[in-house]
Each structure stands twice: as structure tokens, then as C-alpha cells.
N, C-alpha and C positions, 0 to 999 in steps of 0.2 A: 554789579547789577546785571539782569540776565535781560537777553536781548529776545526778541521772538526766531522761533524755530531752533535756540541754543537751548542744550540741555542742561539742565541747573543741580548741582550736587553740592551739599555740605555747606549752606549756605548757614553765615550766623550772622542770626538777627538778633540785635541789643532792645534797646526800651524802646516800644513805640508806643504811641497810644493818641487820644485826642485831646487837643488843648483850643481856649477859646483867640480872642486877637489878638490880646494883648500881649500873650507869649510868642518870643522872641525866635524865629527857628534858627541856631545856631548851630547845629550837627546833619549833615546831611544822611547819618545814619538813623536817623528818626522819623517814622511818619507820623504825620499827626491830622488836624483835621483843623479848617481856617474858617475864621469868624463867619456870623451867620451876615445875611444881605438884610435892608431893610422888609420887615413885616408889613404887609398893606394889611386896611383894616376897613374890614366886610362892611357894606352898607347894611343896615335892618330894612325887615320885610316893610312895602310901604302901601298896603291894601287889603282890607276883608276877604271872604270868602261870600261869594254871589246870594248863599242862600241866607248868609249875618245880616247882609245891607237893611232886611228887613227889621233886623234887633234897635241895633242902634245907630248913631251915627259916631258914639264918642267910643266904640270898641274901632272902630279906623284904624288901618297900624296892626290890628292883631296879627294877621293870618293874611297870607299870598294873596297876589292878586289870580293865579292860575292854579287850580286843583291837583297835586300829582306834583309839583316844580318843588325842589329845594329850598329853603329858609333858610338862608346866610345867620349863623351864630352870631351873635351882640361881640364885640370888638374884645370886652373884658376873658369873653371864653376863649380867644385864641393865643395859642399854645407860642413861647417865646424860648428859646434856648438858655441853658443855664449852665453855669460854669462849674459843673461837677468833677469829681475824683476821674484821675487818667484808667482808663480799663486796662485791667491786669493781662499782660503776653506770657505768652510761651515761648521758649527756644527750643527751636524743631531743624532739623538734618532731614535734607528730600534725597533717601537713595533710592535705588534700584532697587524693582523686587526680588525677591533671590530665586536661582534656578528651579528648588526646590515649589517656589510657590507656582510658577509662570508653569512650568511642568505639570500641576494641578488644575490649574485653572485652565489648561487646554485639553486635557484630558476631559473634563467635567464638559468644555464646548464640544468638543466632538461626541459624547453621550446624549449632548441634547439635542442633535441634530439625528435625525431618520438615517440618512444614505451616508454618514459620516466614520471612515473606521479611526478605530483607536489606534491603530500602529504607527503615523508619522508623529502624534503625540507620545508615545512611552519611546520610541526609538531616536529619535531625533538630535543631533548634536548642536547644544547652543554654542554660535558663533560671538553672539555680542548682546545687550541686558544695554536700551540707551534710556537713559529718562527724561521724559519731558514735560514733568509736571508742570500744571498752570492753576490757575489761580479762577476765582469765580466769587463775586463780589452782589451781594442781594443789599437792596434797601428796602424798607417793610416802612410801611407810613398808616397807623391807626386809625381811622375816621370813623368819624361820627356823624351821620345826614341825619336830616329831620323833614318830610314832609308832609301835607295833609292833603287826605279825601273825602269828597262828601259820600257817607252811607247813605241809602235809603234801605229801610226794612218794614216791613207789617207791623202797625202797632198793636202790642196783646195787653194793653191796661196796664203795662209797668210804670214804673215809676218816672217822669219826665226831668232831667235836671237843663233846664230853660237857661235866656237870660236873665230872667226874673228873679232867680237868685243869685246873682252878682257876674261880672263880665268875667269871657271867657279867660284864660290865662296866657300869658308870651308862652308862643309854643319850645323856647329855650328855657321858662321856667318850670316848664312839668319834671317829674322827677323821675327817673329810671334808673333802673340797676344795672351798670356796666356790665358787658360778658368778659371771661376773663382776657388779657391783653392776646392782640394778633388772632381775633379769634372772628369769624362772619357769624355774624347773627341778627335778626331783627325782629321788633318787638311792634306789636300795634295797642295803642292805649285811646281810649274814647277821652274826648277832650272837654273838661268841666265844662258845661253853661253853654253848650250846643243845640242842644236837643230843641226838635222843634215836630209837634202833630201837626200835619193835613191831613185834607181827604183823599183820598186815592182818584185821582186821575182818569183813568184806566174804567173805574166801574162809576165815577160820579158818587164814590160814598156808599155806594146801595150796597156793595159786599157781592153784587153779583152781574155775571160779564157775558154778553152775548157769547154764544156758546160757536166754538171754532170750526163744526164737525158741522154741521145744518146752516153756519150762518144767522142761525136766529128763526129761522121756519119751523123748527120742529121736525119737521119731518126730510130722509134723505132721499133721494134718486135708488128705484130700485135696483138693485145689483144685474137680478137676474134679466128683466127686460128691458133695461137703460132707461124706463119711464113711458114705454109704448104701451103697457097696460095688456101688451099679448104676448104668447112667445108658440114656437112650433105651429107655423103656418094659421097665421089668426086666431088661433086659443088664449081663452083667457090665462092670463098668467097666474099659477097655482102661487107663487112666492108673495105676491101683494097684493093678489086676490084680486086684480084688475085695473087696482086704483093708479100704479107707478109709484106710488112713494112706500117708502115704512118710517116707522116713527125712527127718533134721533136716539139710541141706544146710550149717546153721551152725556147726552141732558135731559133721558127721560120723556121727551116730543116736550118739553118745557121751551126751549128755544133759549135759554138761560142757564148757565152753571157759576158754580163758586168761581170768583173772581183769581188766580192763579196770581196776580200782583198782589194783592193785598191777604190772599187766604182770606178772602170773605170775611175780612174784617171791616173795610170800608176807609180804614185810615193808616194812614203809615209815618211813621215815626224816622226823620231825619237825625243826622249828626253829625261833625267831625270828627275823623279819624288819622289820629297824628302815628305817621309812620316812623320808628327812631329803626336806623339801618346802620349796624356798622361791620367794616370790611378792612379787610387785611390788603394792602394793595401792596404788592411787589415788582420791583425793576429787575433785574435780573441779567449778569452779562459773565461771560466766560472768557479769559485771554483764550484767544488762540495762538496756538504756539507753530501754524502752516507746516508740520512735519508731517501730513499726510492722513491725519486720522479725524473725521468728521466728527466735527464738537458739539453738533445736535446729541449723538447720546451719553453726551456728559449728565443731561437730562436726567436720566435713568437711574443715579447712581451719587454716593453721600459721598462727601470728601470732610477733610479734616479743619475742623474750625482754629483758625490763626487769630482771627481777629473780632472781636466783637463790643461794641457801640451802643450802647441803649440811654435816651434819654428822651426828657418833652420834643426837642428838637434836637438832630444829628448837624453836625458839622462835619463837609466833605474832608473827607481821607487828604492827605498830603505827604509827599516825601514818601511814599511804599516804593517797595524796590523795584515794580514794574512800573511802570509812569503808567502805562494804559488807565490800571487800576485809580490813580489819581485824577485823570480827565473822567473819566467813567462817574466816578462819587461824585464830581462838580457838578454832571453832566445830571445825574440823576437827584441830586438833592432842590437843585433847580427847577428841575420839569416837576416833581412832586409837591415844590410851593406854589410853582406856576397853577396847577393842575388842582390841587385842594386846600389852599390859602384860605379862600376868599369864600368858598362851595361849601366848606366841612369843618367841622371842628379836628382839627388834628391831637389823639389823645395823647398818641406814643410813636415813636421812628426807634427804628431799631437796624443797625446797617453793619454786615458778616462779610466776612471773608474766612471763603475756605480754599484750603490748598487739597488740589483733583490730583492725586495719581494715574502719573499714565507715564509704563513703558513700554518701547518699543524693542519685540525680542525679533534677533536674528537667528537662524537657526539652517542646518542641512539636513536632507531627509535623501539618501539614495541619490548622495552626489550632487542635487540640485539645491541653489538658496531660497530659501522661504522666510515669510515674515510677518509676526502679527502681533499686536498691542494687548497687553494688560493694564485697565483703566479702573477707579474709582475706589470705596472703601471694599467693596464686594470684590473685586477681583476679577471682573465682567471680561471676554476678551471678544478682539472683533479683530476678523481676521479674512481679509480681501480674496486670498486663493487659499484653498485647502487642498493639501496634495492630491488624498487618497478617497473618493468616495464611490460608495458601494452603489451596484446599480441594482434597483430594484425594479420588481416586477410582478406581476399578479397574472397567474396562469389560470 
């Protein structure tokens, strides 16, 4: 079993995979993944939506009590773990990249660097090729939210679908089309037997709204003589022709315009709007293996899938060769029940482990030692001193 900051070579890994509690762990060369914790089970929404209260009293219960808040899924919709087929491993050997490649791969960094020459890359004697591959452990947890807002829009004569034609539906039974798994997307659907006309507010129904530009006078403050009715030493002023005002170019010196709330229709057409949101939510954790090479940009870069997990509900990892990786899966299968139990319908958990390449090359350039890392599937290197850089200059 590899320790942090030892470098791990030719490692062979037999069957692991995920099993539920009842399985027995009696090989310590197995990881597996331990029974799930109790499921708590989501309270239902327990109040209308402000602008219902008016419909009925017996739609009660449908819809939040706060506009925009989450709708906890009915108990029956939340997702239970199942005791499916152990997922299929691979046996994989972690060695070193070969000189040939690390040769490349620093040639290619010093090309993409401006002031960088190529010569302590083509010239350079490898000393020593250390590997320190580490490992990097994602849990992917599906949801599905559901909430609702009330619209308000201009009514243009369409069709009304009211209470009047049967009460609204549990916002968990409207139907939508999944997007495909681990995937963010959200859909907004108008919600049957919402619908409801007033008058507009705004204009009192008349379609038309004192106008913003005059205030409702008609007429504005002349420009040119600020309303003194003279200009250039007691002249009657040529622009308003003496009087101070000109008419309201906005609303015609009407003092009134189309109502901009309602478009001068006078009535506006309310609704709910049930928002369905779903999101790929990912934990994410990298061993560090402290030999010196900053594991933020592991980031950057694919590594090689060992291990993969998919079912309604994951059961944390156990027995991997790193233990980290084992607190880690506990740690995070936990926080993502804790976190969208009770909030979200959880459709799908999906939880990877990939093995990140990273060696550390030694090397001389011109008598001196030097040193630097080739990391990930790409061959990425990052490299703290660079012997040889060119000075540049613009004359």
C-alpha cells in the first residue's frame, strides 16, 4: 500500500469493486464500497401560492408557501440504493514515463514559452524518471429541483386555463422529459389551472398611463429658455415663441400614453410557473502525494479511469489502496445526502477514480541539477527553474 510522498510502481490490483452490507469484507486486497445510512424522507410542500388563496381553499397543499423556494419531492420519489452487479476493474502498472516522452514533453514547454531556449531540453542528461502518481476521486450526484414563480404578463385575449377547470396539479406530478444523465439543464413549464385575468394596476384598466416625459401636463419646460419665456437680454424667445413650454413630443401634449405594463391592453394575465432545474453537482478531491509539485493543476489535465461506480445511489469506496481515497468517498457520499436528501430528488450518483500521472524528472544541463515534473494524460510539465532563457528586447 503506498504511503503519501512514496512513489508507487507495478502496483497489482486484483477485484475490487462495490458491494452492499451484507457482504462480508474478508480480503484486505479488495475495495469495496459499505452499506448505505438511513434515508430521511422529505416533508411535502404545506401551502398555496399567494395569488391561489383567492381560487380555492381545497387546492391548500399544492404549491410553497414562498415563490422562487424549492418543493421537497413526495418521499415515494426518493432514490434508495440497490444491490446491483460489482463494476468491472482493470489491472493497470503505474510506471514512469520514458525518457523519450519527458524529452518531448519539455521540449514542446520550452516552445511555448517566449524567452525559453530549446537547448537545456535537447541537451540535457536524465539523472533519474521518480513517479509519483496519485489518484483523484469525483462523486457526481444528479438532481432534480422543482420550483415555482408567479408570472405576470399583458393579457392579448388568449385562451385562460383557470381554476375553473379543475385544480392545479402536485408540482411533482407534471411530467418532463429528463435531459440526458450528469447533464445541467432547466426547463420552465406553465402549470395547468393557474391562470388568472385582472386589470392592470398601473393604468386602472383604461390601457393608458400618465405619460413619464410631461407628467401628465402635456406640455414640457422649454429647452432653450428654461421656461423664462425670453432669451438674449429680454427677447422674446424664438424656440417657444414666448410662452416657456412646447408640447410633450411623448405623448403628443396628450398628457397620456400607451400603458408600457400592460401594452394598452388594460388587463394582464397571471400564472405559475414551475421551474424543473437539474444539475450535475460534483465533490472532487486529489491525493496529494507532498513531493513538491502543486496539485491545483492537476486541474487542467485527464488522468486514467480505474474505478467507476454508477448507480440510483453510490456506496462509499472501502479497502482502496490509499485510505485517503476511502475517508474521502465516506466523507463525500455523506455531505451529498446531507446536502440534496431532503432538497432534490436525486436521479443518478456516479463516483470515478482516476489514476493522475506525475513524474518527477531529474536531469544535468552544463554540470548543474535541475528538475521538473511531467503530469497527466497530456504530458503537461511544470517546471519551477528553467535553466536557459533568452533575454528579450524591443529596440
Amino acid at each position: 500500500m503506498a504511503t503519501e510522498g512514496q512513489a508507487i510502481r507495478g502496483v497489482d490490483h486484483r477485484s475490487y469493486g462495490a458491494i452492499h452490507q451484507s457482504h462480508e469484507v474478508t480480503n484486505q486486497e479488495h475495495f469495496d464500497a459499505i452499506a448505505p445510512y438511513h434515508i430521511t424522507q422529505a416533508e411535502g410542500p404545506s401551502a398555496p401560492h399567494p395569488h391561489l388563496i383567492d381560487y380555492k381553499s381545497e387546492y391548500e397543499g399544492t404549491f410553497p408557501r414562498n415563490s422562487g423556494s424549492n418543493v421537497p419531492p413526495p418521499p415515494e420519489l426518493l432514490n434508495k440504493r440497490e444491490d446491483g452487479p460489482l463494476p468491472s476493474q482493470t489491472n493497470w502498472n503505474i510506471p514512469a514515463v520514458s525518457e523519450d516522452i519527458a524529452r518531448d514533453a519539455f521540449i514542446k514547454y520550452a516552445d511555448s514559452k517566449l524567452c525559453y531556449s530549446r537547448a537545456p531540453a535537447i541537451e540535457m542528461v536524465f539523472r533519474d524518471l521518480k513517479p509519483f502518481n496519485t489518484y483523484r476521486y469525483f462523486l457526481e450526484t444528479f438532481t432534480e429541483t422543482r420550483c415555482t414563480d408567479v408570472k405576470i404578463v399583458p393579457y392579448n385575449g388568449e385562451f385562460v386555463d383557470s381554476y375553473m377547470l379543475g385544480a392545479p396539479p402536485l408540482l411533482w406530478n407534471i411530467q418532463v422529459e429528463v435531459p440526458p444523465m450528469f447533464t445541467d439543464h432547466i426547463q420552465k413549464v406553465k402549470v395547468p389551472h393557474t391562470s388568472l385575468v385582472k386589470g392592470c394596476s398601473d393604468c386602472a384598466g383604461s390601457g393608458r398611463a400618465r405619460c413619464w416625459k410631461c407628467q401628465g401636463r402635456g406640455q414640457i419646460e422649454c429647452w432653450v429658455c428654461h421656461g423664462k419665456r425670453t432669451q438674449d437680454h429680454d427677447n422674446r424667445c424664438s424656440h417657444c415663441s414666448g410662452c416657456g413650454y412646447k408640447r410633450c413630443i411623448t405623448c403628443s401634449g396628450e398628457g397620456l400614453k400607451k400603458c408600457d405594463t400592460c401594452q394598452g391592453r388594460g388587463q394582464m394575465l397571471s400564472y405559475t410557473e414551475l421551474q424543473v432545474k437539474w444539475k450535475n453537482n460534483i465533490f472532487e478531491y486529489v491525493v496529494d502525494q507532498k513531493c513538491g509539485f502543486p496539485a491545483k493543476r492537476f486541474k487542467a489535465v485527464g488522468g486514467e479511469k480505474i474505478f467507476v461506480d454508477e448507480q440510483a445511489m453510490v456506496y462509499p469506496v472501502v479497502n482502496f489502496p490509499d485510505p485517503s481515497i476511502n475517508q474521502v468517498s465516506q466523507n463525500a457520499v455523506q455531505q451529498h445526502h446531507a446536502q440534496f436528501a431532503s432538497a432534490a430528488r436525486v436521479l443518478r450518483q456516479r463516483q470515478t477514480i482516476e489514476l493522475i500521472f506525475l513524474t518527477q524528472v531529474e536531469y544535468e544541463w552544463k554540470g548543474t541539477q535541475y528538475s521538473y515534473y511531467v503530469y497527466g494524460n497530456e504530458n503537461e510539465v511544470y517546471a519551477e527553474h528553467y535553466p536557459q532563457k533568452c533575454c528579450c528586447s524591443v529596440m
